[in-house]
N, C-alpha and C positions, 0 to 999 in steps of 0.2 A: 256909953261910947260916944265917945264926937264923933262930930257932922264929919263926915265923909269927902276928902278934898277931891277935886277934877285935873286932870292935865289941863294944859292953859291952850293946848295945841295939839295937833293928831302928830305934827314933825316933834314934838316933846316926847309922845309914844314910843315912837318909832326910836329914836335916839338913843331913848335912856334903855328900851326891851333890848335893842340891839348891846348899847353899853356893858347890860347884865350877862349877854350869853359872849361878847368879846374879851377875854378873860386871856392872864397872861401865857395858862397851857395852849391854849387854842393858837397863840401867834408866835409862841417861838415852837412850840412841840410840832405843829405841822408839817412844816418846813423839814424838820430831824425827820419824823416819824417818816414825810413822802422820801426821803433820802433813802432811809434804811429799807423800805419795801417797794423798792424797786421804779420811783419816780412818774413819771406820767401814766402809768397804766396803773399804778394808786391813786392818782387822782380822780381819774376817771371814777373806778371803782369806789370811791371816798363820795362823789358827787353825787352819784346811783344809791349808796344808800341814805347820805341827808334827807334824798326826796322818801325815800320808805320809810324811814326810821322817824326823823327829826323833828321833820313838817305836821306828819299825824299827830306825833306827842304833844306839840307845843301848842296845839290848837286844842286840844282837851283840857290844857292848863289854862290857853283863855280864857275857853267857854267856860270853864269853872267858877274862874275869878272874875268872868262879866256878871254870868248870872247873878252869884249870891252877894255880890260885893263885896267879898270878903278878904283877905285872907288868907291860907291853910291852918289860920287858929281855928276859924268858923264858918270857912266855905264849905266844907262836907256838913259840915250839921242843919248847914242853913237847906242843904237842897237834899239829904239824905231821905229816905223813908223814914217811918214813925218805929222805934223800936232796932231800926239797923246802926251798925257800929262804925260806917266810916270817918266819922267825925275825929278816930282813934289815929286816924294820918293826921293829924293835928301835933301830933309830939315828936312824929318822924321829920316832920315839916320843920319844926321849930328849931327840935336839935338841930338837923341838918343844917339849918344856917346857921345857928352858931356853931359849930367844926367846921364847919368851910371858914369862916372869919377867924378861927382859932389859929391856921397854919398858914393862911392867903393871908392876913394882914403882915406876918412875916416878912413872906415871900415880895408884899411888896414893897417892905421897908428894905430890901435890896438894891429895886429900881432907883430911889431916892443915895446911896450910896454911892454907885456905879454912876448916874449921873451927874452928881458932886465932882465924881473921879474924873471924869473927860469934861466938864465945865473947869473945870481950875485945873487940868494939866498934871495931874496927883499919879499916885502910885502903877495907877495900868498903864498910863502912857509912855513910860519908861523903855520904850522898846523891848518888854519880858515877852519870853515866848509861851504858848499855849500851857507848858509845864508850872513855870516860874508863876503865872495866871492865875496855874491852879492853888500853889499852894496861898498865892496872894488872896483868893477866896476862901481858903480854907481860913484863913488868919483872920482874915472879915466875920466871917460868921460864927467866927470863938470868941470875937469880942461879946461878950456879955454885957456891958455896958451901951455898947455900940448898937447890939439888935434891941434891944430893950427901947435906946431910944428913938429911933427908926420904928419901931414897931406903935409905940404909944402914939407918936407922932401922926403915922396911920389912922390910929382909932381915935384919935382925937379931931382932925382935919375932918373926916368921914361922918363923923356924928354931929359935927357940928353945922354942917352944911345940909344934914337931913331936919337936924331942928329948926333950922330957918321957913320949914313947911314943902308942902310936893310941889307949887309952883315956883317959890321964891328961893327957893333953896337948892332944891334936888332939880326940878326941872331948866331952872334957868341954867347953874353951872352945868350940870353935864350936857346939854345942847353945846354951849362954849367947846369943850374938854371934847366933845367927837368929833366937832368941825376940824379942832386944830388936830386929833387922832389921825382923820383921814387927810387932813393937808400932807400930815407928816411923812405918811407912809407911801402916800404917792408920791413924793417930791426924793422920797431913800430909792423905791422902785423904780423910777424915772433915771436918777443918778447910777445905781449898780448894773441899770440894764445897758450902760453906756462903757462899762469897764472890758480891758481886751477879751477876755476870755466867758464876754456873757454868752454868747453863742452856743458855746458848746455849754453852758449853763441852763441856757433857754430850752434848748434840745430834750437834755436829760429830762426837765422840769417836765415840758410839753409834747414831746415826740414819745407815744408809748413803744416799748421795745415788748420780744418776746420773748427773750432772755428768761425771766421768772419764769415763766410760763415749761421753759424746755428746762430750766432747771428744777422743776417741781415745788416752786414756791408760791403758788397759785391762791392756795387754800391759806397760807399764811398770810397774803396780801387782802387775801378778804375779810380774814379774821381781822385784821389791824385796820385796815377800815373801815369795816362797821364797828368795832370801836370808839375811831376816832369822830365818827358821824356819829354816834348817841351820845358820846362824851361831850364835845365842843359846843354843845348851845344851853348849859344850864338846867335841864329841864329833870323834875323829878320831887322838889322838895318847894314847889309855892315860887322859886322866886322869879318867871314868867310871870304865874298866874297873878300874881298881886299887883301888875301893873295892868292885865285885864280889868281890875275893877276898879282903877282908877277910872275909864272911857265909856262910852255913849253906845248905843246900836244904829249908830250911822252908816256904818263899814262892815263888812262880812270878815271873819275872823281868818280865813284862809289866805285871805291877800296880806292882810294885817302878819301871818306868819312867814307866809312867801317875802314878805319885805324884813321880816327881821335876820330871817337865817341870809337872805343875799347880802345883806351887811355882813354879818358874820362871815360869809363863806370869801368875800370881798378883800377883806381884811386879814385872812387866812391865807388867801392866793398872792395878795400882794407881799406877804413877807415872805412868800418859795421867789418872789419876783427878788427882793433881795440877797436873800442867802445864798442862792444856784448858781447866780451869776458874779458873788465873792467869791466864795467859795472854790469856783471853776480858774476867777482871775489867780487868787492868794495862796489857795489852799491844796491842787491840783486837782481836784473833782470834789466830791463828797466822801469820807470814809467813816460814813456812820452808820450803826447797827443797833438795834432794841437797845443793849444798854447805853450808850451815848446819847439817848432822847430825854432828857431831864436839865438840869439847870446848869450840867457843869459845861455842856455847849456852848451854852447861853453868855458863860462867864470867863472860861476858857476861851475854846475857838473860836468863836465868833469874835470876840474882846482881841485876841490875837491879827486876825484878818485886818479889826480896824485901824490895829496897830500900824500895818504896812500898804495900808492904804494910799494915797495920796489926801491929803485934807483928811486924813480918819479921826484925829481928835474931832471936827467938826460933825462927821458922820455920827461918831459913838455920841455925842453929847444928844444931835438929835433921835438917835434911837432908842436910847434910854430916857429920854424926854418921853417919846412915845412909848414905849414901853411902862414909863408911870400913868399915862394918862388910860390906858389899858388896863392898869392894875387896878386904880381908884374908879374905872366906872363900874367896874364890877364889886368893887366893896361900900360905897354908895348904893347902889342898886340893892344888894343883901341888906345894908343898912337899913336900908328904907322900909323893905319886908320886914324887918325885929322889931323895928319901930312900932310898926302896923300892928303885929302882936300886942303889943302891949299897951295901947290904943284902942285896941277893941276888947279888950279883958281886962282893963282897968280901967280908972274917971281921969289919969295922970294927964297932963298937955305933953304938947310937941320936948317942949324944955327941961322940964323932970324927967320923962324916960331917955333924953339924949344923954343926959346927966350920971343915973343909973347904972345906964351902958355903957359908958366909957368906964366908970369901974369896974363892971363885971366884967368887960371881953380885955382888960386887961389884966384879968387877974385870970381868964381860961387862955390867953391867950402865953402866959407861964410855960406850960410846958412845952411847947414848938420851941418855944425862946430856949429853953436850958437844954433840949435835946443835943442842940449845935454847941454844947460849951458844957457847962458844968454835970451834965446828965448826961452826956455822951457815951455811957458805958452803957446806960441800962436803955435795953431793950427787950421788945414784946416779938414775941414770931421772929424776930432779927433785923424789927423797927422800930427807931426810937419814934419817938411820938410826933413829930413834925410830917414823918414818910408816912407812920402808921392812922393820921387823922385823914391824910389825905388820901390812902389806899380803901377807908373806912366811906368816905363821900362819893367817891368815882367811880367804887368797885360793888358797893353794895347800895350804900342809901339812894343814888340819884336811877339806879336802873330797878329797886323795889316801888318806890314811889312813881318813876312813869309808867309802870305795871298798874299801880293801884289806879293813876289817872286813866288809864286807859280801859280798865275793869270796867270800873265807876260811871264809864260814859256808852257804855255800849254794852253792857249785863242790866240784865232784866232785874236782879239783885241791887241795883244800884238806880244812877239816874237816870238811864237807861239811854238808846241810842236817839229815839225821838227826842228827848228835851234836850241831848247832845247837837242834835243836826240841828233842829229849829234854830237853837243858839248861835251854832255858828254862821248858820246863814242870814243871821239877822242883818238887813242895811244893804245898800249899793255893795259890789265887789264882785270877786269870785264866789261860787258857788262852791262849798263840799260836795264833790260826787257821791250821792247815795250807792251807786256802786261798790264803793270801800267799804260798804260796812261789813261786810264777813271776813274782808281783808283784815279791818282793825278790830273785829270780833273774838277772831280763831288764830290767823298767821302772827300779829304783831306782838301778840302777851308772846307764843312760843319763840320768836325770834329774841325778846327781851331776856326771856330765862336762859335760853341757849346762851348770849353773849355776856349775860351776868356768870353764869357758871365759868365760862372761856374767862372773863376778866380774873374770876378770883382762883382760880385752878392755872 
């Protein structure tokens, strides 16, 4: 195996952890999803469970990937008992990253499209309405030749910047690519929160009502927030933990987590900061419900709003600007973890496994591609394989695996709670309250099952 590379810097940490869990569900679905269940008083309820849900998980993913240095090829094995099986989360890990890069490198060869389209003035800017939009999308993602090379382009860009090594490659650019993320979004947030009808945009967003509440929708807005809080930060399949083992025990792992999810949840808030207050100006409020939370928002109405903006050719270019650089820190990030893999279970350098991998994720990455186009008929359950890889990562694989991380660090059967704690308190920070441990012992596995069944039922 090779020597083992270091971040160059704890803001390197920080940047690229946060990078991997800012993903492009997280910044346009949030926004949708706080619309459809009822606005401010989801958020709320969204916030209440990151802290239960999120923060625990992602800190058992550290400790994991501080202690053993590893990986999810060989983090379980490294710290596992003599004769015990978890090292078996090693294939749930692996796959998992490739199906997530199987349908995500797609999805981001979108951003690259649509910001072509508002950089040069092209087909969306035409003054089409949210309809005309759609079927303009639909014609986009039937090109076959079109996603193919948007897609490659992807896994080409992505691997090549992780071959460059973790600090001269992966760490330097995505440091670049957040600064300018978070330029971006504050500068879109700043701008829409200045439009006539932010107001009653801001309201909706931050004023909770009780409306839900008297209409019996309670139990549904909790259900779609804790959801949306276990879904939004990555956590389940290594790709957290692998930048744990990039880092030192200078720092306590808790603060270390607290600062990735504020980034994320950051970055989350600031795009309700956009949408709420277009929306309200363009679109007369919000009229979205569970099914309108997916991409056709994203490409449709939103792409429509920018349309009748004032300067909206200028808005849409930089929001799908940021909206790439959103997509790519999180496929760099995963990158980085495949990489890892195969760095540590084989003698290959940086260069040969980038090499490898741009072959292989674009030969798995096929079937997302022809779902949209020439495979469009066949489907599994009544998903072609683009919906079905990603209902298979969100719904099953990321909430079994932060089940197992959370087993593993607090079962006497596993690493157990003390070389969990120790760990994470290692170094100046915040302290893990020893108090949670029967919280993350007993309540948090059954909260996990509970909203995996909710997700897949």
């Amino acid at each position: 195996m090779q020597e083992r590379e270091k971040f160059g810097s704890r803001l390197g940490f920080i940047l690229i952890s946060a990078g991997c869990a800012i993903g492009l569900g997280n910044v346009y679905r949030f926004p949708i999803i706080t619309g459809a269940y009822g606005g401010a008083l989801f958020v709320l309820i969204y916030l209440a469970f990151l802290l239960l849900l999120g923060i625990p998980v992602m800190c058992t993913e550290l400790a994991v990937g501080r202690a053993s240095q590893r990986s999810i090829a060989s983090s379980f094995e490294v710290l596992e008992k003599p004769k015990q099986k978890w090292h078996l989360m090693k294939f749930l890990g692996i796959g998992g990253n490739y199906l997530l890069m199987m349908f995500y490198t797609v999805i981001a060869g979108w951003m690259l499209i649509y910001f072509w389209q508002y950089l040069t003035g092209g087909a969306v800017m035409e003054g089409k309405t949210a309809a005309e939009l759609g079927a303009f999308f639909g014609q986009t993602v039937s090109n076959t030749w079109l996603q193919l090379g948007t897609t490659f382009a992807t896994i080409l860009i992505g691997f090549l910047i992780c071959s460059l090594g973790l600090q001269k490659g992966v760490e330097r650019i995505t440091k670049v690519m957040m600064i300018l993320l978070f330029a971006l979004i504050i500068g879109l947030a700043v701008y829409c929160c200045t439009l006539d009808g932010a107001g009653e945009g801001l309201k909706f967003y931050l004023v909770p009502s009780v409306e839900p509440i008297k209409n019996g929708q309670l139990g549904t807005i909790i259900s779609a927030a804790m959801g949306q809080a276990f879904f939004t930060l990555s956590i389940g399949i290594g790709s957290i933990a692998i930048f744990g083992s990039y880092i030192d025990k200078n720092r306590s792992l808790l603060g270390e987590a607290i600062t990735i999810t504020s980034l994320d949840t950051f970055v989350a808030l600031c795009s309700g900061f956009i949408v709420f207050p277009a929306c309200f100006t363009f679109a007369g409020g919000v009229n979205a419900d569970a099914s309108t939370v997916g991409a056709s928002f994203l490409f449709t109405t939103l792409s429509s709003i920018f349309n009748n903006m004032p300067g909206g050719r200028i808005v849409g270019t930089f929001f799908f600007l940021f909206m790439i650089f959103a997509a790519y820190s999180t496929v760099i990030a995963v990158f980085e973890n495949i990489m890892s893999f195969w760095l540590e279970l084989t003698k290959l350098n940086r260069r040969t496994v980038a090499l490898i991998n741009i072959g292989l994720m674009m030969v798995l990455a096929l079937p997302a591609v022809f779902s949209l186009n020439i495979w469009s008929g066949f489907t599994i359950g009544g998903k072609g394989f683009l919906d079905l890889e990603d209902f298979t990562v969100s719904n099953i694989l990321l909430p079994v695996g932060s089940l197992m991380y959370v087993l593993f660090c607090t079962s006497r059967f596993g690493w157990g709670w003390n070389h969990f704690y120790d760990e994470v308190n290692s170094g100046t920070g915040l302290r893990f309250p020893r108090i949670l441990r029967y919280y993350m012992t007993y309540a948090l596995p059954v909260i996990i099952v509970i909203l995996m069944i909710m997700s897949i039922f």
